[in-house]
C-alpha positions, 0 to 999 in steps of 0.5 A: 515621483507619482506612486505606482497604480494600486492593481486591481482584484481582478489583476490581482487574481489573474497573477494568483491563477497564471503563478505556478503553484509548487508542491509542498515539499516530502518531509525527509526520513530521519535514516540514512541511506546506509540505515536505511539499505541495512533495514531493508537487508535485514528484511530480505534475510529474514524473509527472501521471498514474502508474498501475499497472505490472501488466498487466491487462485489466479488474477482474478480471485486474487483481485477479488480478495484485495477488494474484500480485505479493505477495512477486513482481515486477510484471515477473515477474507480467506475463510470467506473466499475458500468456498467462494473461489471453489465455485467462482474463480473467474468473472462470469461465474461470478457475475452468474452467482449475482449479487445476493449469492456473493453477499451470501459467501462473503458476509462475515467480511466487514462491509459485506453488501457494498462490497458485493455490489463492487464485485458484481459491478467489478465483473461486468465491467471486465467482462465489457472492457477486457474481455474477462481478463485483469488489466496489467496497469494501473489506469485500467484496474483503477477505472474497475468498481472498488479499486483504488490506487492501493489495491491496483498497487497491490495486483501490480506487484503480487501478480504482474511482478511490477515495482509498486508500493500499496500504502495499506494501514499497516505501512501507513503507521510504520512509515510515520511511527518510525519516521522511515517516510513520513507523510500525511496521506497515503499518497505521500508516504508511497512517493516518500517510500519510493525515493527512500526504499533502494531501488533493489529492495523496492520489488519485496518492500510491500510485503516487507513492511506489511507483516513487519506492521502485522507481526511485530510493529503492531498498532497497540505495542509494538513488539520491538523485543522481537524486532530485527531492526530495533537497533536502528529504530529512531521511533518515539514509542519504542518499548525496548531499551535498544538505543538507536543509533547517534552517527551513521551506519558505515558504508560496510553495512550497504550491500554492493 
């Protein structure tokens, strides 16, 4: 019997570029759908209608605002745009006020002048292109000057209402601290949230986790003392002696 005929680098490399490459696959949260659907219970009593805690005006000042709170606080972006927003809350007043006059009002935010530069760039474009409105989907916010995914999630789900999950630092390290949907990237704990999170509680899950990580899960020591679901918690760092669950919650504990 002959041998088969070695393949060829070149054969070889055709084969490696047609096979389809698969994704790798999500790493699973270590909760169950019932735990999962009482943290999140448990969330919606403590705070029914959470929101965001920048300060804006309409759409537009709010886009603003999310622009400017990357790498900064809230609180620090809301004692920048107070006066800000009094004399520009729409794209062509800003644009009128220039790039130094924004740098101006905004300069106690970290990243100030590039961030400047973003928003001047930012008002343009929407002036150009959407007629001075904020777009409502994903792909046009995106194609704005300093917007990314995450700050388009955040305007798709404060302002227009939409199901969307902005992975800020916040929920990045709850999301991996607590194993509720671990993930390397942002990109992968929002797909991991997504699937996780019930579909009923998606509308207010952001803002749910964001001051759960702001207020309590905090990066340093988290406060699980004061945590509400410190008994269903299964992170490694937990600062309480609270043990988490062994067995499954029973199904009285999921909302209909």
């Amino acid at each position: 019997m002959k041998n088969p005929k070695p393949q060829s680098s070149t054969q070889t490399l055709k084969k490696s570029i047609a096979a389809p490459r698969r994704k790798p696959a999500l790493a699973k949260s270590a909760y169950s759908k019932a735990e999962v659907k009482e943290m999140f219970r448990r969330f919606s009593v403590q705070r029914p209608e959470p929101t965001t805690e920048l300060e804006y005006i309409n759409a537009f000042t709010l886009l603003i605002a999310v622009v400017l709170s990357a790498q900064a606080t809230d609180a620090g972006v809301n004692k920048a745009t107070r006066k800000l927003f009094q004399i520009a809350d729409t794209p062509e007043k800003m644009l009128a006020l220039g790039e130094d006059g924004v740098r101006e009002h905004i300069k106690t935010v970290n990243l100030f002048r590039n961030k400047a530069k973003n928003v001047i760039a930012l008002c343009r474009r929407m002036i150009d292109e959407f007629g001075g409105e904020v777009p409502g989907n994903r792909e046009d916010l995106m194609s704005l000057p300093g917007v990314g995914r995450k700050t388009a999630n955040v305007m798709l789900t404060t302002f227009f209402g939409e199901i969307a999950l902005a992975v800020d630092t916040h929920i990045f390290r709850i999301a991996n601290r607590i194993r509720l949907a671990p993930g390397k990237t942002p990109d992968e704990v929002e797909q991991n949230l997504l699937r996780t999170i019930p579909k009923h509680y998606l509308r207010h899950a952001h803002h749910w986790l964001i001051l759960h990580g702001r207020y309590v899960c905090k990066a340093r020591r988290p406060e699980c003392e004061h945590c509400i679901i410190a008994d269903l918690c299964r992170a490694p760092e937990k600062t309480c002696d609270i043990p988490a669950p062994l067995v499954e919650l029973p199904s009285q504990h999921a909302p209909a």
